[in-house]
N, C-alpha and C positions, 0 to 999 in steps of 0.2 A: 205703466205710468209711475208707480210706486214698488217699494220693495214689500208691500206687506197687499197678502189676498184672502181674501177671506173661503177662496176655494169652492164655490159656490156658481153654477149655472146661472142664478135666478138675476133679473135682470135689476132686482132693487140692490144686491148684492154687488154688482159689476157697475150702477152707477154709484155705488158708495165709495167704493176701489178709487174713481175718478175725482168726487165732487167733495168725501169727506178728509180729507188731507189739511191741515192746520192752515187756518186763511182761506182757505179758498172760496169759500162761501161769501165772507167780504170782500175778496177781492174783485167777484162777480157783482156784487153789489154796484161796486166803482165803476165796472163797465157798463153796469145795465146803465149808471145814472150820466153814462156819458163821457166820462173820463177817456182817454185813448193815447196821451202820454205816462211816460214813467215818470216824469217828475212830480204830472197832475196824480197819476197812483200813489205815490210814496205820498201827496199829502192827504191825501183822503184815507191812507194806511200807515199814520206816524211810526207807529212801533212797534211796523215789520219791516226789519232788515233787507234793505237794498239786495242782497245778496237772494235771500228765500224767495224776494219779488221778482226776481229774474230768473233761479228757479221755477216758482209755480206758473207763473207766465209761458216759457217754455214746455210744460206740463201740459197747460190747455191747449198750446198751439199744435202739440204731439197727439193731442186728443181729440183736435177736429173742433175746439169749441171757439178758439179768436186765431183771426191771420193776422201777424207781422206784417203793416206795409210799411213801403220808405212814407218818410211823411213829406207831406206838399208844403210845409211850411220852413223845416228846419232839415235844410242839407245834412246826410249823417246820419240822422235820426229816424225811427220808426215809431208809425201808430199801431196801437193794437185794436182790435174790432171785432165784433161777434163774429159770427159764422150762423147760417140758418142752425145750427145745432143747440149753440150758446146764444143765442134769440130766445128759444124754447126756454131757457130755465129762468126767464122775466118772471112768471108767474107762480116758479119753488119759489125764487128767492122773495117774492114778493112776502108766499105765507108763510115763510122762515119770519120776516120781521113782523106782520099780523101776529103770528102763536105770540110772539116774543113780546108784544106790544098787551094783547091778551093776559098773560098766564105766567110772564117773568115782574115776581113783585118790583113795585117803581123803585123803589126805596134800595136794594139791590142795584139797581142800574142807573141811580143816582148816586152810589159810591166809586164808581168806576170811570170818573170827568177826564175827558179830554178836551179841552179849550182848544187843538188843532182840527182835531176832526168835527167839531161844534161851529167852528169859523168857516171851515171850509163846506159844512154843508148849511149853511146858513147862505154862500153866496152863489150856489147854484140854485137855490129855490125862493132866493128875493122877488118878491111880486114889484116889478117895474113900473107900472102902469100911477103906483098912486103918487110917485117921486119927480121931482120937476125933470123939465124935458131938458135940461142944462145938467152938466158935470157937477157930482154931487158926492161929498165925503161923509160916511159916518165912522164914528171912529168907537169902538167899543173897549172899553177898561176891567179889569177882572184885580182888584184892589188887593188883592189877598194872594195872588202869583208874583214870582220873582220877577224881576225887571225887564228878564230880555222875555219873558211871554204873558207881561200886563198888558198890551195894547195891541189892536189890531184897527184895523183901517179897511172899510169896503170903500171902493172908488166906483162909482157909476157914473161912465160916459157913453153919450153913442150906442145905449143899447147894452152895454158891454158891463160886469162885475167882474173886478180885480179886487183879490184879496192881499193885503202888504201885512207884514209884520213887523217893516218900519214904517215911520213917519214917509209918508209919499211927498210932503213938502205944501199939500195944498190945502188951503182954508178947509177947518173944517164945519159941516154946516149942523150937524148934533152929536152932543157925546154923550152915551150910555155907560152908566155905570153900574156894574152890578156885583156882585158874587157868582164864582162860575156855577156852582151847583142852583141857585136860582135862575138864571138863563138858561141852564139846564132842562130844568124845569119845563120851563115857559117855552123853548123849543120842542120838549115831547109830549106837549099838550096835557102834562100835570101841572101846569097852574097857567093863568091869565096874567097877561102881562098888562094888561091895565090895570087888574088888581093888583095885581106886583108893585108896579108904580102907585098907587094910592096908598098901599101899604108905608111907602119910604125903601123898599126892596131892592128899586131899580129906581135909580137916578136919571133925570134927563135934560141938559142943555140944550142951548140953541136953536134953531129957525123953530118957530112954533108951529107952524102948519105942518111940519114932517114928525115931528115930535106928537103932535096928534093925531095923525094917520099910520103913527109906528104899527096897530093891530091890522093893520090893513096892506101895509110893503113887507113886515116882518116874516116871511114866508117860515112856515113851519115843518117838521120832519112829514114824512109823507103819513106815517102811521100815526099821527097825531091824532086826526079826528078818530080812531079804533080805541072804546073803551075798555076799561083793564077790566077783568074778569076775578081777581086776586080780592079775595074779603078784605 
């Protein structure tokens, strides 16, 4: 699978060969969490080259761990999907982000912001339930980024979160403002976003009952509730 082997029988050795290659471990991430197109990949992976992504992709599928299908949705196209092999490593990748959540000081992994991968994993894990049952915008502001990546737009209709990076055109019904390092924050469960907001931190517009229940629809990183162990 790679040019490089560590020469070795042992079978920690020969899944390292497979699974320690740059990315790959996030990329698995984006599968486990569901992703199965390349374009939904490249955004849950901003700044990894299309090129290495289609590489390592073919890597896994060589490997027995995701099968290439046509997709059912868009002629031309193909899903990518586990395999009962790449199933199994649910539960590495999982204590890959545990240790990480653990034992990798915050303050470290709060200098490293991606407002794409923060947006985009923010709208796979939106809690639905406490948001009106009607087509519903919130639109989130990062004040201190350039222009074409201050705004971003969750659209909830039908069950369904669409993330835009443009104005989608529709009312919006609250807009969050914050700094991306504090949303940061408050998404890997180093700070409270009602505190945040009490603070003056996090800014919040319009419809007041969704603005109210934001600790409650604002779904969090999975490893959030996993305290840090770092003095």
């Amino acid at each position: 699978m790679t040019q490089t082997t560590y020469g070795q029988f042992c079978p920690v050795a020969m899944a390292a060969e497979i699974l320690c290659t740059r990315w790959t471990v996030v990329l698995l991430r984006e599968l486990i969490a569901g992703s199965t197109r390349f374009n939904d990949l490249r955004r849950g992976l901003p700044r990894m080259s299309p090129a290495l992504l289609s590489q390592r992709l073919k890597e896994l599928e060589a490997a027995g761990i995701i099968h290439r299908l046509p997709s059912a949705r868009d002629s031309g196209a193909f899903d990518y999907r586990l395999t009962e092999a790449g199933k199994e490593l649910e539960p590495l990748v999982e204590a890959f982000g545990l240790w990480g959540q653990r034992w990798v000081d915050s303050e470290l992994s709060l200098q490293r912001l991606d407002v794409q991968l923060l947006m985009w994993d923010m709208r796979r894990n939106l809690v639905l339930e406490p948001l009106p049952p009607r087509r519903c915008t919130i639109q989130f502001q990062y004040p201190e980024l350039p222009a074409n990546r201050k705004n971003f737009w969750l659209v909830i209709d039908a069950g369904t979160v669409d993330l835009c990076g443009f104005d989608p055109g529709y009312e919006v019904d609250l807009l969050i403002r914050s700094a991306l390092r504090t949303m940061t924050a408050v998404w890997m469960g180093i700070a409270k976003v009602r505190q945040e907001i009490e603070a003056g931190n996090i800014e919040i517009d319009g419809d007041r009952a969704i603005g109210d229940a934001i600790q409650d629809w604002l779904g969090l990183s999975p490893f959030a509730k996993e305290p840090s162990r770092v003095s």
